[in-house]
N, C-alpha and C positions, 0 to 999 in steps of 0.2 A: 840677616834678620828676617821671618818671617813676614810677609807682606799679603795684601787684600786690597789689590788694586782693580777701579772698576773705569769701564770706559765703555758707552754702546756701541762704536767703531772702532772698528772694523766688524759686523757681524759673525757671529759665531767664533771670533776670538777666547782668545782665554780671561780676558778683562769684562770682555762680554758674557760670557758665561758665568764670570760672579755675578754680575748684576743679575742674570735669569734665578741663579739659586737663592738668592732674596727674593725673590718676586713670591718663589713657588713655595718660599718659607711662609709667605704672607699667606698665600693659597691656601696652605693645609692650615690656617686660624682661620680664616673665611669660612673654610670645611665646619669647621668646630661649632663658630658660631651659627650655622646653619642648623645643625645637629640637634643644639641645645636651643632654638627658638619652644616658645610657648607652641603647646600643641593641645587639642580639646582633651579636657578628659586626664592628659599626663600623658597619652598613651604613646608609645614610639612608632612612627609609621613614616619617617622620612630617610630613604638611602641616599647615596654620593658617592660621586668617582672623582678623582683627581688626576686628568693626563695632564701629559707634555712631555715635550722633545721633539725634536724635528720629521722626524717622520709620523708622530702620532698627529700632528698637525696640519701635513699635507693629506694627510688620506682624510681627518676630518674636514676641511678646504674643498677637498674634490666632492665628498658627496654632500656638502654645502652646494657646488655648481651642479652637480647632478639633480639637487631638487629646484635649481632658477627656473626650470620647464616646464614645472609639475603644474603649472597653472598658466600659460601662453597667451590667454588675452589682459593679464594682468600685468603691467610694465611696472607698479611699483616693485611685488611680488618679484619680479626677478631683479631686480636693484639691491634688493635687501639681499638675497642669497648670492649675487656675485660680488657688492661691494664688502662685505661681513667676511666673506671666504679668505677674500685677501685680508683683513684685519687678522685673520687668524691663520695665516700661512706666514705672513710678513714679521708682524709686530706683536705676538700674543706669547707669552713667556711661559701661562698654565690656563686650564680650562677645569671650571669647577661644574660637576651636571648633577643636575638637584633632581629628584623626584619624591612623589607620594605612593610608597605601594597600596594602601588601604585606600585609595579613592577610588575605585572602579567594584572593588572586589568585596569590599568591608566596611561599608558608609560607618555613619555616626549613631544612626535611627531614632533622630531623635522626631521624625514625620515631619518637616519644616515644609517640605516640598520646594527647596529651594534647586533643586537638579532637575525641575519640570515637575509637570503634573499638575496633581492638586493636592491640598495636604493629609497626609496619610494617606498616600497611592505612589510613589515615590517614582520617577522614570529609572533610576538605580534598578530598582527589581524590575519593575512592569516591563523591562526593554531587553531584559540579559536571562537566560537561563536561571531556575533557582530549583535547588534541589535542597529539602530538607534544612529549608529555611535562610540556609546560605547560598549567594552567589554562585555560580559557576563559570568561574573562566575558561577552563579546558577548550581549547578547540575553537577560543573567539577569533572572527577575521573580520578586524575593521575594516568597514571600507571608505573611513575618511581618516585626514595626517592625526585627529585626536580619538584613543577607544574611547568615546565617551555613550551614555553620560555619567557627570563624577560626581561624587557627594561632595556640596556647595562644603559642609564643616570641615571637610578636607581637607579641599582644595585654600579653605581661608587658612589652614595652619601653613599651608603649603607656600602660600603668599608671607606671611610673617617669616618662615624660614629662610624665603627670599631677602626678602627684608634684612633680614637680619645678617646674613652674608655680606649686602650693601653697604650694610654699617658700617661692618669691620671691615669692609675694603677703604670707605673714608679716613677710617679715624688708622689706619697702617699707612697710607699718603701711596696707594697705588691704585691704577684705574682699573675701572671693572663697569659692566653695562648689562644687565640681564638680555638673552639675547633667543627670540622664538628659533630663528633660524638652524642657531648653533645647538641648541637641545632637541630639534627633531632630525638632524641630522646626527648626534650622537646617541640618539635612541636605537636610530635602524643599523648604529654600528657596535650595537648590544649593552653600551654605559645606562646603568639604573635601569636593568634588564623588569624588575619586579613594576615598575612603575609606568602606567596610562599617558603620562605626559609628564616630560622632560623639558627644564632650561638650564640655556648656558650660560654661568658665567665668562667668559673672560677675563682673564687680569695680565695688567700690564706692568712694567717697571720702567718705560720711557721718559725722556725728557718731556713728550708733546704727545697726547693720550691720542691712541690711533682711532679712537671709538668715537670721535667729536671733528667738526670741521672736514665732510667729505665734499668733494668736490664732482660735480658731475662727471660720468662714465670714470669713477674711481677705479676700477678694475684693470684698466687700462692706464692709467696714468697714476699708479702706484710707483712708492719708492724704489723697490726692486725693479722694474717698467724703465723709469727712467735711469737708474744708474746702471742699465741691462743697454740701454740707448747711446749712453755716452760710451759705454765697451767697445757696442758695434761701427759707432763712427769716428774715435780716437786713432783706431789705428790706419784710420786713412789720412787724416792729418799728418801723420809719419811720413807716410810715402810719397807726399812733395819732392820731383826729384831736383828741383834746384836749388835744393837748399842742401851742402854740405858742410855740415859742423869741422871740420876739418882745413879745410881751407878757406873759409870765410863766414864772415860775421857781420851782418847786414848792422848791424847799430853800429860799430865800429867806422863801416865804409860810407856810409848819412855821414857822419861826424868829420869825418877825411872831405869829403865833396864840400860839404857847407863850410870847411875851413880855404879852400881853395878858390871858391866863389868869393869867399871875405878879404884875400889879398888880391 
């Protein structure tokens, strides 16, 4: 009889592997409800990508660590990018990455002046190329992790799309944590290619959500770390050579001694 058996142990199991395909079943509703958030106007301006699998999660991981440096005298700053990394190489089953293409390129106009300036001078145009009324992207080279600046109406659909992904990650009963780290790290590996700034969801299908309760220097004293720990010193436990299963048996011979001390 057909069976749908789940277990998160043994990792990358076959039992483990159904639990992932729920997780990434939840993902692509997360996706949905992201899609269909309230946006100004009606107008559609939010993309999405949906990885996972094990190697799309270790390459995103490493340039998660590749950005911990990008800022060196900041110690939170690289806490966030080494502990996050491991969240999402260990225990991260799919990764949702949201963007706004029209915030950089296609504000709202409605003159709020909410992107800087003053109102009706907008820092959107005053700061970018404009040719023939519209934006020009062509040829932009930020030179900081955000092209900014974004148009504030945007960027607030952009938030409610967030939003909204959050939601349907509660009410599906799996974790998820919007995440700076993991969306600017899946920007520079081309996910939500059209869009100025990118967040990661993460979602999990664990017994114990890996996004809450870290403990200092996580990166190093992760679950893989440790049960990487007990591989490497197990098999020296083994090679005790006074103990041969074969010819004796240290509980047996306590029991022999202490019966002979008793007569």
């Amino acid at each position: 009889m057909p069976e749908y058996y789940i277990n998160e142990w043994p990792p990358f199991s076959p039992e483990d592997e159904a639990r992932k395909e729920n997780a990434r079943v939840a993902a692509r509703l997360i996706l949905n409800a992201a899609l269909t958030a309230p946006a100004g106007g009606g107008v559609p301006q939010m993309e999405a990508h949906l990885v996972y699998g094990r190697e799309e999660m270790e390459k995103l991981a490493r340039k998660m660590e590749e950005f911990s440096s990008a800022n060196p005298k900041n110690h939170l700053w690289e806490n966030v990018f080494k502990y996050e990394a491991v969240m999402i190489r260990e225990q991260t089953d799919a990764v949702v990455f949201l963007g706004n293409y029209r915030a950089a390129s296609d504000p709202f106009d409605s003159g709020c002046g909410g992107c800087g300036g003053i109102q009706g001078l907008c820092w959107v145009y005053t700061r970018r190329k404009v040719r023939l009324g519209r934006i020009d992207m062509a040829g932009s080279s930020p030179t900081t992790q955000v092209d900014g600046p974004l148009c504030l109406s945007r960027m607030n659909a952009f938030g409610y799309a967030v939003g909204s992904a959050l939601w349907m990650a509660n009410r599906l009963l799996v974790d998820s944590r919007p995440m700076m780290s993991v969306g600017l790290a899946g920007q520079k590996l081309g996910y939500c290619p059209n869009s100025p700034l990118v967040v990661g969801l993460p979602v999990s299908a664990y017994s114990k959500s890996p996004y809450n309760d870290v403990s200092p220097d996580y990166h190093v004293i992760s679950q893989w770390k440790a049960v990487d720990g007990l591989r490497k010193y197990h098999p020296l436990v083994r090679e005790i050579r006074w103990y041969d299963y074969r010819s004796w048996d240290p509980y047996h011979e306590e029991q022999a001694g202490s019966d002979e001390e008793g007569e």
